[in-house]
Structures are given as C-alpha cells and as structure tokens.
LOKOL-312622 format. One record per residue (C-alpha): z, y, x; residue in three letters. Coordinates in steps of 0.25 Angstrom, whole numbers, padded with zeros to 4 digits, always signed. Example, Ala and Ser with C-alpha at 12.3 -4.5 7.8 and 13.67 -1.06 7.14 Angstrom:
+0031-0018+0049ALA
+0029-0004+0055SER
END
This chain:
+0000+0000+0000UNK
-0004+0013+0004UNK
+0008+0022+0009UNK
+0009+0036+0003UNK
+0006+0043+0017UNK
+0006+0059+0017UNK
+0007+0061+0031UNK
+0012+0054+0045UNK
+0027+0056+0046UNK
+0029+0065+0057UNK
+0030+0058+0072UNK
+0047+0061+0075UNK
+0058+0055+0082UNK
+0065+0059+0070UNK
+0055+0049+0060UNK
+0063+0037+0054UNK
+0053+0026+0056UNK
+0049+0019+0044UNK
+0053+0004+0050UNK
+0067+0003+0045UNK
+0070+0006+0060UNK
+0079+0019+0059UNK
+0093+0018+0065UNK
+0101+0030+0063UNK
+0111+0029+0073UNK
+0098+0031+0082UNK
+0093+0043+0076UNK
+0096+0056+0082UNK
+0104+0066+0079UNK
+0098+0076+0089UNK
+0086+0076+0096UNK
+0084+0077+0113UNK
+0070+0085+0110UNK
+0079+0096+0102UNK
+0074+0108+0110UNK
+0084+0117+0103UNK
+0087+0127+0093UNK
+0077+0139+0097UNK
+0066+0129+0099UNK
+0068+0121+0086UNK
+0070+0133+0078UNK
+0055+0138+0083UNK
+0050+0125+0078UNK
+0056+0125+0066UNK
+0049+0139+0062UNK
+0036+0133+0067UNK
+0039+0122+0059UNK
+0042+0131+0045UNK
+0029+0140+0049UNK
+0022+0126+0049UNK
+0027+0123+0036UNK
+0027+0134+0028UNK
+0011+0135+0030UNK
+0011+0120+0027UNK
+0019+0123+0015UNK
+0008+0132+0009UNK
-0002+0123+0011UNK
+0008+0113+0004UNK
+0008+0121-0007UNK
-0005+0124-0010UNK
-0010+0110-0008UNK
-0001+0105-0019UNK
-0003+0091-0018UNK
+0008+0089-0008UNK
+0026+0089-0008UNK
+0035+0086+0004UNK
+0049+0082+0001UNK
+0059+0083+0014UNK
+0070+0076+0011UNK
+0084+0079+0020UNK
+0096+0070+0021UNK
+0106+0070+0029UNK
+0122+0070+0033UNK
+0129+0083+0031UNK
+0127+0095+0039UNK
+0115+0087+0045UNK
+0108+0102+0040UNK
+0099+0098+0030UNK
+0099+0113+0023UNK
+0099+0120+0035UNK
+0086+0110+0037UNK
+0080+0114+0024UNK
+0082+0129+0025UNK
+0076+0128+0039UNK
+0064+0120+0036UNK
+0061+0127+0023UNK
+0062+0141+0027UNK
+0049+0148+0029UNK
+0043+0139+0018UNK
+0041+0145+0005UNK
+0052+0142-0005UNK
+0044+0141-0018UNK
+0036+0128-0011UNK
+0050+0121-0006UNK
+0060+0113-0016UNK
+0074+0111-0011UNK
+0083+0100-0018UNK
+0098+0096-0014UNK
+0103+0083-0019UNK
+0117+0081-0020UNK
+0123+0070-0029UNK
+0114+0067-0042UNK
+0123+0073-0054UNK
+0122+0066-0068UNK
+0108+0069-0072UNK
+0103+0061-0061UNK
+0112+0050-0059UNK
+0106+0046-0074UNK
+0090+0045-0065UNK
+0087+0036-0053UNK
+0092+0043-0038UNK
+0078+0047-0037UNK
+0075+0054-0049UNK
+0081+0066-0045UNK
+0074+0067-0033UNK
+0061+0064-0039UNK
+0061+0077-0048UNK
+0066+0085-0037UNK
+0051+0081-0029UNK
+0044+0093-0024UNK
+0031+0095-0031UNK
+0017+0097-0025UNK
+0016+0106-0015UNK
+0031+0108-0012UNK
+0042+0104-0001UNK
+0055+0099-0007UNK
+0067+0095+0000UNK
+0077+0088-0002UNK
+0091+0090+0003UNK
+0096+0076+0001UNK
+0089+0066-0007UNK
+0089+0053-0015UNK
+0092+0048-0001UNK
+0107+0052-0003UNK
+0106+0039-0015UNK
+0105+0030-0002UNK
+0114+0037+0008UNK
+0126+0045+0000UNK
+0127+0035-0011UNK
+0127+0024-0001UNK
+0137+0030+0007UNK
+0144+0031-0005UNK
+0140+0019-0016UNK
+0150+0024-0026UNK
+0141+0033-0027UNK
+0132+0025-0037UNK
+0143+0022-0047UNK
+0139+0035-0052UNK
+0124+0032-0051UNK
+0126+0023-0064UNK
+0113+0014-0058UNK
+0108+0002-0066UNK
+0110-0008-0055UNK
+0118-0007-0041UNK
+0115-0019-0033UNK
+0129-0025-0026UNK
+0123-0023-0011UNK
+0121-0008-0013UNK
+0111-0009-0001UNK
+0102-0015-0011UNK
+0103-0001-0020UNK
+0100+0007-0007UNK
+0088-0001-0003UNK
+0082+0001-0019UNK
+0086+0017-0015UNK
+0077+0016-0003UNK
+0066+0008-0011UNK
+0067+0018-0022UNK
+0066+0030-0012UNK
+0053+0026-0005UNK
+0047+0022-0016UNK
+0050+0035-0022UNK
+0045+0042-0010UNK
+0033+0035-0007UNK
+0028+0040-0023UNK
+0033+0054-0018UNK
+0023+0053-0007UNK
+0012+0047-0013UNK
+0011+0059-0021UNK
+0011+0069-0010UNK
+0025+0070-0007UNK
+0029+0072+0008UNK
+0042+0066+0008UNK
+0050+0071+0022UNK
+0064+0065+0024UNK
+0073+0069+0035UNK
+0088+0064+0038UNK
+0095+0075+0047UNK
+0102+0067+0057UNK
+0115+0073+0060UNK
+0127+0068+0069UNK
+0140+0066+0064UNK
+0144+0075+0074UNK
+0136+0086+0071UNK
+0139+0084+0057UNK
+0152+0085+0060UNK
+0151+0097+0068UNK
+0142+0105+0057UNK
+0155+0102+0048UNK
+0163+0108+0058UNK
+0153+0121+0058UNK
+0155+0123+0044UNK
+0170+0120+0043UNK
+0172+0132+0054UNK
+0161+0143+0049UNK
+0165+0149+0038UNK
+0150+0151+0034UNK
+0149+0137+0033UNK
+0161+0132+0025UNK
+0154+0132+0012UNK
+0143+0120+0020UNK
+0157+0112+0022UNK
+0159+0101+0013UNK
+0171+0091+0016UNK
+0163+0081+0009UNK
+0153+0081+0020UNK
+0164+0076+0031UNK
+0168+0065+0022UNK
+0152+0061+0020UNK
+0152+0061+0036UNK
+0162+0050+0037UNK
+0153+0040+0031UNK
+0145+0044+0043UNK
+0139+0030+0046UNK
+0137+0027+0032UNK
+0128+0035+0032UNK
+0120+0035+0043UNK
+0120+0019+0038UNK
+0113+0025+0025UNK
+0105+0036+0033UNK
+0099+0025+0041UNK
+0096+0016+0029UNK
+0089+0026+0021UNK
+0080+0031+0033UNK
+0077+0017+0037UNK
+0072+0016+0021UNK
+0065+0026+0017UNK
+0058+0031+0030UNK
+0043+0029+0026UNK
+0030+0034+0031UNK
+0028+0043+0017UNK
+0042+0048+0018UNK
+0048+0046+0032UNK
+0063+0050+0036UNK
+0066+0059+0049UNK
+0079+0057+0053UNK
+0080+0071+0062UNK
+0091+0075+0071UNK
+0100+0085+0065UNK
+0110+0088+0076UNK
+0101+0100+0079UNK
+0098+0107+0066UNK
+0087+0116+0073UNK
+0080+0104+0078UNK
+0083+0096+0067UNK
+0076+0109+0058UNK
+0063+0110+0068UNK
+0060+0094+0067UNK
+0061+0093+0051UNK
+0052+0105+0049UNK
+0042+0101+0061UNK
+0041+0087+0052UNK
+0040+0093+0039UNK
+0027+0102+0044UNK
+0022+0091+0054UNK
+0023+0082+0040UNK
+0015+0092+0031UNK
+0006+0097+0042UNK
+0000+0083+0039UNK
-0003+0086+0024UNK
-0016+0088+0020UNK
-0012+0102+0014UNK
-0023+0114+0011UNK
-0023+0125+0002UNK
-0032+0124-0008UNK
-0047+0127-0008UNK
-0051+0137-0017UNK
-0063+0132-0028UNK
-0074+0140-0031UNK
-0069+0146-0044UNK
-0056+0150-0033UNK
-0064+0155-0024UNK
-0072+0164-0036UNK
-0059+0169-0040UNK
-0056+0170-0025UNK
-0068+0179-0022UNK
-0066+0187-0035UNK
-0052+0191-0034UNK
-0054+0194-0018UNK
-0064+0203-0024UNK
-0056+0210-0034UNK
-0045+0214-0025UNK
-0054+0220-0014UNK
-0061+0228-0024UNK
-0045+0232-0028UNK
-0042+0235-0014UNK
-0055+0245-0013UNK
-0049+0254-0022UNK
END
C-alpha cells in the first residue's frame, strides 16, 4: 500500500527512526554542535524569514496544512518554542490550541475526537501545545486516570490499551496526511536537572512565580515513568508521513533554531505557488490596473 508521503522527513541527528530502535536514555539533552546563543539566534531569524514567505505561498495555495505537534516534560520550553517560532508569521494563518485534561463534553467522545475538530484547515499552520499523546504518556503514568474516562472496555494488561492508542493515532494521522496535512512532532528533550534548575529560576524571580506550579515538581518525581512512556510513544508513532524529532532542550536557543530550521527545511519541500491568474483574471487585471493609472493622472 502506498504510503501517504508529502515530503522527505528532514535528515537530523535529532529524527526518531522509524524501526522501533529509539532509546531515550541515548538521546541528547544537549548538543556538542551548539555553537551558541548569538549564532543560534541568527539562525533562527533566518529560519522565520524563510517561513513566513513559505507561509504566503501556503496560504495562497490552499491545498496544503501543517500540524507541529510539541510535547514534552515541564519547563522543557514548549511556549517559549512557539512564541519563538511563530513570530514573524502572520497570526491570521496560524491556529494555536493547549490541551490540558478533556472536561465532560469530551470525556462523552473518543480521545481523539477533540483533537480531530481542532485540525488546521487548508492553508494554515496549527500547533498543538500537548496532544492526544498525553492519553498515552499522562494517563499511563497515572492509569486512575481512565476511571473517569467511562470507556467501553479496558483490557487487564493496560499495555494492550496503550498499544490500541498507538494504533489508533497512526492510523489517524496517516488519514490527516493523505489529505494534505504535514504532520511535524517534536519532543523537547530536557534534563532533570535543568528542569529542576528552571523551577529553581522561577521560585526565585518574582516575574516568574506566576509559571511555578507545585504540581509540576510532584510530575517530576515519576521521572522514569515517564521517559519509559516517552520512549514507548516515539518508538510507535514515528512514521515517515508524521516522523518525531526528539530535540535537545537544554539549550533553549539551539533547541528554537533546530525546530524552526525543520519546520522550513520540511515546507521548502512542498510544492506551493501562488495562483496563476485566468484569462477572465488577467482582464480584470489589466482593466483595474488601467482605472487606477487613469485616477492617478488626475
């Protein structure tokens, strides 16, 4: 069967292969090619210059979305990421959405039916600031979690449940893509200790209290769990039509620079124009361009 191809998952250390081969404990949490803040910061603008213009295009085109999906550990600086990333892009042609856990009215659908309704059209870039991954990493970091889900069935071995979650996803995402969606993921990789030492930063700087949340030291005690659940989920669900990049977040400037030099390395593939005028365009074209002058002359 044919996969659902858009474009060549960009070359990167950083790219979780697609042969169940990912190991998390191996996967940086910085990089030895960082050259550093100033650097990375000038590529990063490039990177937004690049994009924006591609954005346009994207735009115009209307046959094509992108999705970028970020997950990750807390105060791995997934909004910083965003906020980074998108600026310079024009707002009206972006869709942000949060996820945090599903209230009532979507505990009564499937986990992925919030998410499906929440797709970027034709034409736009949406991000999503968790995901329906957090259905297979949260919740199975915390199975009490699914009494509230009031689902049909729950098998005894919950790893079958999460294995039905991965199967559900890609085939989910496979569709997306098969009908124009460029699905991006990328898992901020952050160390405990630099999480750690970012809570610190926000317990001490009275600008940041508000970002503190007790909540989040208690999550970072299941540490293992969930790098155990990280690595599960990355292993599943990298594919060619939706790959993972698991990107060193240690370094939120070089983390920033190699997000948004994938994201434009990814659409620079697309096959985007803006659209060719016909000939009852180019008559109205011609016709208004001769109004105006004739205006002008006045």
């Amino acid at each position: 069967m044919a996969q659902p191809i858009l474009f060549e998952p960009v070359e990167s250390p950083f790219l979780v292969p697609f042969d169940d081969s990912f190991k998390i404990k191996k996967a940086p949490t910085e990089s030895s090619d960082d050259p550093g803040k100033p650097l990375n910061v000038e590529a990063l603008e490039e990177s937004i210059d690049r994009l924006a213009k591609l954005q346009g295009k994207l735009y115009a085109d209307d046959r094509y979305s992108v999705l970028l999906i970020f997950q990750a550990m807390d105060a791995a600086g997934k909004d910083g990421t965003i906020r980074a990333v998108m600026t310079g892009l024009n707002p009206q042609g972006c869709q942000v959405f949060s996820f945090k856990a599903p209230n009532a009215e979507e505990l009564d659908h499937d986990f992925l039916w919030r998410i499906q309704r929440s797709l970027p059209e034709r034409g736009r870039i949406g991000v999503f600031n968790r995901s329906h991954y957090e259905e297979a990493l949260v919740v199975r970091v915390h199975p009490n979690y699914l009494a509230g889900q009031r689902l049909p069935r729950r098998p005894d071995n919950l790893e079958e449940l999460w294995e039905e979650r991965f199967e559900s996803i890609n085939a989910a995402e496979k569709h997306w893509a098969r009908n124009g969606c460029v699905v991006l993921k990328f898992f901020l990789n952050v160390s405990q200790k630099e999480q750690h030492k970012r809570f610190l930063d926000r317990t001490t700087d009275a600008d940041d209290h508000w970002k503190f949340n007790a909540g989040d030291l208690a999550e970072s005690k299941h540490w293992d769990e969930y790098m155990d659940a990280y690595q599960a989920a990355l292993r599943a669900t990298s594919k060619p039509w939706a790959p993972w990049y698991a990107i060193p977040a240690d370094s939120k400037s070089f983390m920033r620079r190699t997000v948004a030099e994938i994201i434009a390395d990814t659409l620079g593939q697309l096959p985007l124009a803006f659209p060719i005028p016909n000939d009852k365009d180019r008559a109205a074209l011609e016709a208004a361009r001769t109004e105006l002058q004739a205006e002008l002359r006045k």
